[in-house]
C-alpha positions in Angstrom: 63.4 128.0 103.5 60.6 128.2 100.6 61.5 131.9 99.2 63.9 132.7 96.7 65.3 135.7 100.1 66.2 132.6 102.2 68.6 131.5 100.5 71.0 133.6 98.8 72.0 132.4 95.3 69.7 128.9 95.9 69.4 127.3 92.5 66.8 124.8 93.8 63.2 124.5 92.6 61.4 125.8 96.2 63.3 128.6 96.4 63.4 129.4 92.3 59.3 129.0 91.6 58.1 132.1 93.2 60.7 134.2 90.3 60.3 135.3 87.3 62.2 133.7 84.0 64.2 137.3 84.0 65.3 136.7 87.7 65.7 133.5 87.5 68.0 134.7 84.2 69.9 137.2 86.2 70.7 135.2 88.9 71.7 132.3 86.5 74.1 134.8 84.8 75.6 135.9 87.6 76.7 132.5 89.3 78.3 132.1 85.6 80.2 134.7 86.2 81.4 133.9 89.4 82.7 130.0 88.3 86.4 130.0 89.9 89.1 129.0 87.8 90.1 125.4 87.2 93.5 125.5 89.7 90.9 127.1 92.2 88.5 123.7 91.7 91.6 121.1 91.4 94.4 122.3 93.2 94.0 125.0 95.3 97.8 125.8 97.6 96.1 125.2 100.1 96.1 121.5 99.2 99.6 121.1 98.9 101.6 121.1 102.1 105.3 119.9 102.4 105.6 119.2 98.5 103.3 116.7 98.4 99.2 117.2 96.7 96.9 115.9 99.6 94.8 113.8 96.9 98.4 112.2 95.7 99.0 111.5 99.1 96.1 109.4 99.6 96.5 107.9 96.3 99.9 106.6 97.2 98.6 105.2 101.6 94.9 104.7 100.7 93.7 101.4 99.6 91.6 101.4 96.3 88.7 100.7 99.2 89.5 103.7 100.9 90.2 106.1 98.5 86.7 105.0 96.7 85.0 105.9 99.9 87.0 109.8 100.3 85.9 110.6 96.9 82.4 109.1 97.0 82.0 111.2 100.2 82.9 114.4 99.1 80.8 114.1 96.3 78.0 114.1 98.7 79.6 116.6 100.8 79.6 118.9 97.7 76.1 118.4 96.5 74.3 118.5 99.8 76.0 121.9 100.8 75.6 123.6 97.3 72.3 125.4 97.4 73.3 126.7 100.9 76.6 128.5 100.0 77.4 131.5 98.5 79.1 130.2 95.4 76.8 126.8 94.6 78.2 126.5 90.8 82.1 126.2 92.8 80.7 123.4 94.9 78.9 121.5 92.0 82.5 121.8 90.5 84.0 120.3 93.2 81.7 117.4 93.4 82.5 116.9 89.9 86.0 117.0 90.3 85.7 114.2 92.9 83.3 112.1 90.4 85.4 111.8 87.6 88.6 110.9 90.2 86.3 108.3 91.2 85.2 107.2 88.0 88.6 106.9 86.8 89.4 105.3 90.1 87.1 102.4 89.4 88.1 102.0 85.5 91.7 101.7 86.6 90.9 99.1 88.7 88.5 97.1 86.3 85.2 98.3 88.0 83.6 100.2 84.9 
């Protein structure tokens, strides 16, 4: 890793600092362009299986504890993969999704 070539759509310093302002532009417009819809980031079908959401299902058997620790670990998940995928903007989404879930989490329960 060092060079804007080793990682494909990289939107980190070390790979961005050997570009030019117009690359680094181009490349900016173009992950833009690619930002997936809001059902894509939320609630893909995938999710959903017998009826049921997957995240409403571990609302409703997770304990506040539990759930905290899902959601604060796929905020990590999301922002320690992103430079490394081919679609970084949909995985700083993600990880955002999963933040304000926990944020919300812990102002529910008096934690703010």
């Amino acid at each position: 890793m060092g060079t804007a070539d080793s990682v494909k759509g990289c939107a980190c310093y070390t790979c961005c600092m050997n570009k030019s302002m117009t690359d680094i532009t181009r490349d900016t417009l173009q992950m833009i362009a690619k930002i997936p819809n809001e059902v894509e980031i939320k609630a893909p079908s995938h999710y959903v299986v017998g009826g049921i959401d997957n995240i409403d299902y571990m609302r409703a058997k997770l304990s506040p504890e539990m759930l905290e620790g899902f959601f604060m670990g796929n905020v990590l998940k999301y922002l320690v993969r992103y430079p490394h995928k081919g679609e970084p903007v949909k995985d700083l989404k993600k990880a955002q999704v999963y933040l304000n879930w926990l944020v919300e989490l812990k102002e529910k329960n008096g934690n703010s």
